[in-house]
N, C-alpha and C positions, 0 to 999 in steps of 0.2 A: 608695463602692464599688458601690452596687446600680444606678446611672448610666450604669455603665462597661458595652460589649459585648461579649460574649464574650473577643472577638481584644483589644482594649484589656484585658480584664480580666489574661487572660495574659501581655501585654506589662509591663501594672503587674507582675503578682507577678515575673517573670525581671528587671525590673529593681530590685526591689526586692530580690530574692535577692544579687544581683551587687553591691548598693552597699551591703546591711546584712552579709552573711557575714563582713566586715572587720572590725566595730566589735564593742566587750564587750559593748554589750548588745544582746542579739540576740530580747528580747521582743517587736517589734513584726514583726519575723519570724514566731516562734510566733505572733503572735497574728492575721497573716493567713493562716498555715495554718491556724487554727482558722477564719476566716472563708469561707476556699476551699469548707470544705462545702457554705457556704449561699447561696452564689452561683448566680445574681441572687436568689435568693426568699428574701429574708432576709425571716424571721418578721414580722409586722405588731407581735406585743408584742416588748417589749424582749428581747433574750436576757440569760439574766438574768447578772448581772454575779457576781456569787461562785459560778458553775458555770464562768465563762471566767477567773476570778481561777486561782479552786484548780487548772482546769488547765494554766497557764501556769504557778503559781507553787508547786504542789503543794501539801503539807498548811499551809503557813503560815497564821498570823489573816491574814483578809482583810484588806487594807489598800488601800482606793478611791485613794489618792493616788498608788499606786504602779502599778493599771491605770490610771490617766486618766495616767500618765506614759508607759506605753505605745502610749496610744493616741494622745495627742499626736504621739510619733514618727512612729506607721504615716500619719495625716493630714499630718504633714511632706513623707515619703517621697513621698504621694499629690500632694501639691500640686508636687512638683519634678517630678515625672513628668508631670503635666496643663502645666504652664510647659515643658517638653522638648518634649513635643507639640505645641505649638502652637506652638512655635516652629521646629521641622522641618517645621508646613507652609508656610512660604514660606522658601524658600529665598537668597532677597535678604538677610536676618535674619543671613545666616550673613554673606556680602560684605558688607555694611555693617561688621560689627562686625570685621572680618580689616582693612578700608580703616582704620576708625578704631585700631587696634594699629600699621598701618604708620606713618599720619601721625604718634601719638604717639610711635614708636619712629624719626620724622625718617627712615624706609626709604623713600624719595622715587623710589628706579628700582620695587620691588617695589608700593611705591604705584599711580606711573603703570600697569603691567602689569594688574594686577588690575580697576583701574578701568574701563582701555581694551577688556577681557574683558567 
């Protein structure tokens, strides 16, 4: 996250809003609104992990396997958003992979068009 600039940073969290708001667990959500604060200047030490536990998870015993299941997620999210990226900057990426759906879908006239485009 501390990589990402500004305008990336808020493209990540809005899409990450828009594709986690759907699913039951919605901790790697919380737990990049907990990181929104500290963006870009995340602390050089660690933040400490059972002050971002308890507040995700409230009074519960900590339980580390069940933030690193979180965090797993939000690094998910991260990494489909950095692959969206990069693949919206060439735009060929997109006609290549529409040609390849016609051919295998045998759509031989919409094939031709697109190509000849």
């Amino acid at each position: 996250l501390k990589t990402l600039a500004k305008k990336e940073f808020s493209s990540f969290c809005s899409y990450a809003e828009v594709e986690l708001i759907s699913k039951k667990n919605d901790m790697p959500l919380k737990l990049l609104e907990l990181l929104k604060k500290e963006h870009p200047r995340y602390r050089e030490t660690k933040i400490e992990r059972e002050a971002v536990y308890h507040t995700l998870f409230g009074g519960s015993k900590f339980d580390e396997q069940k933030l690193r299941y979180a965090m797993t997620d939000l690094v998910k999210f991260l990494e489909k958003f950095l692959a969206k990226t990069e693949y919206e900057k060439h735009p060929i990426n997109e006609v290549k992979d529409l040609l390849k759906a016609y051919s295998e879908r045998k759509l031989d006239k919409f094939f031709q068009s697109t190509y000849h485009k």
